[in-house]
N, C-alpha and C positions, 0 to 999 in steps of 0.2 A: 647371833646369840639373842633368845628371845627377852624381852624385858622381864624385871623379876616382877611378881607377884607384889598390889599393893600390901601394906603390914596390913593387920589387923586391928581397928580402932580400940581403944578402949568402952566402957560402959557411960562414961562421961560425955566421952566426945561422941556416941553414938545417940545420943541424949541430949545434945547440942544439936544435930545434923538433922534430928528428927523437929524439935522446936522450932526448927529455922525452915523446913519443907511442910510444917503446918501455918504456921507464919503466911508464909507465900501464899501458898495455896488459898485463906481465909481474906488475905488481902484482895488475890486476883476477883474473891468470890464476892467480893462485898465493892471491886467496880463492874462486874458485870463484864469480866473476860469471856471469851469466846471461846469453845470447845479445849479447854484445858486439861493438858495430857501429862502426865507423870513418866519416866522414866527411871527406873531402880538402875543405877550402875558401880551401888555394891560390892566387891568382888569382880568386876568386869572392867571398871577402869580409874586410872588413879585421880583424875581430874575431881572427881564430885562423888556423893553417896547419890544424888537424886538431880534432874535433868528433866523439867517443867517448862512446855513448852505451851504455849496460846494467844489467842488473838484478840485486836480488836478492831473494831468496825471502822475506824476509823484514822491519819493520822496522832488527830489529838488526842484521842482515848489510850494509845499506844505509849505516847509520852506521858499523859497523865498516870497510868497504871505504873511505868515505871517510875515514875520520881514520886507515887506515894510510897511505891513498895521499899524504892529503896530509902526512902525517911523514918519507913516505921522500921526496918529490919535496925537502922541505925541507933531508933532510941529507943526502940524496945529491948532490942538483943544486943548493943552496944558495941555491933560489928559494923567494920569498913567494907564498903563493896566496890568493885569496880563496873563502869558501867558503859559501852560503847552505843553509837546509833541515834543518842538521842537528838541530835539536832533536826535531820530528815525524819528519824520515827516510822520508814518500814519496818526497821526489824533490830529492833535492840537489845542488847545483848548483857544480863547483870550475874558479874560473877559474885558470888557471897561466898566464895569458899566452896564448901558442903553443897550449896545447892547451887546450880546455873539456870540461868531464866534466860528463854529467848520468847521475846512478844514481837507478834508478830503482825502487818496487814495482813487477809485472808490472800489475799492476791499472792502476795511474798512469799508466802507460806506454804502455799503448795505449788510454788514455783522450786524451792528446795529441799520441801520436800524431809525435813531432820524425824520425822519420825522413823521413815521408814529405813536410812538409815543407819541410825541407831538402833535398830530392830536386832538384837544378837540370833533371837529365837521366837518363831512364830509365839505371837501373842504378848512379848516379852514391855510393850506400852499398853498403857492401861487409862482408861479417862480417870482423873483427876478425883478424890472424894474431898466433897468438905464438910 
């Protein structure tokens, strides 16, 4: 039997989900992440509304990107994240709900490769706007 259809967010919480994937995105832009990629999963899956993936140059950078990110999602938007990876810092993993972030090393990265797939429909990742 196939899974039901996520509900339908509300106006609110779609306004939540969106503040919290510009958020991100503004953070990743302001340390100087690496090829930062959005993924819309909407209507496609129940985990997240959006699926932000990118890198950085180095272990540290990786670690430092996410524990800014996930300090300001916390005192800015007053959300609890959870957050795997960061001790090693190839590829860390921060659920915020709404949005999931995986940072990644470049090495790591296209070693598995999570763009492609999450790819439902050709063209379906998009680079990141900030």
């Amino acid at each position: 039997m196939p899974a039901p259809a996520p509900a339908p967010k509300s106006d609110g919480a779609i306004d939540k989900a969106e503040a919290l994937h510009d958020l991100v995105l503004r953070s990743l832009d302001d340390d100087q992440a690496v090829e930062v990629v959005t993924i819309p999963l909407t209507g496609k899956s129940s985990i997240a509304d959006h699926m932000v993936i990118a890198s950085g140059r180095s272990t540290r950078q990786v670690a430092s990107m996410a524990q800014k990110l996930t300090e300001r999602i916390k005192r800015e938007l007053g959300r609890n994240v959870r957050i795997e990876g960061l001790p090693v810092a190839d590829w860390v993993l921060i659920d915020a709900e709404d949005v999931i972030v995986h940072l990644f090393r470049p090495e790591v990265r296209s070693f598995y490769n999570l763009e492609r797939m999450w790819a439902f429909e050709e063209g379906n990742a998009a680079p990141a706007q900030s």
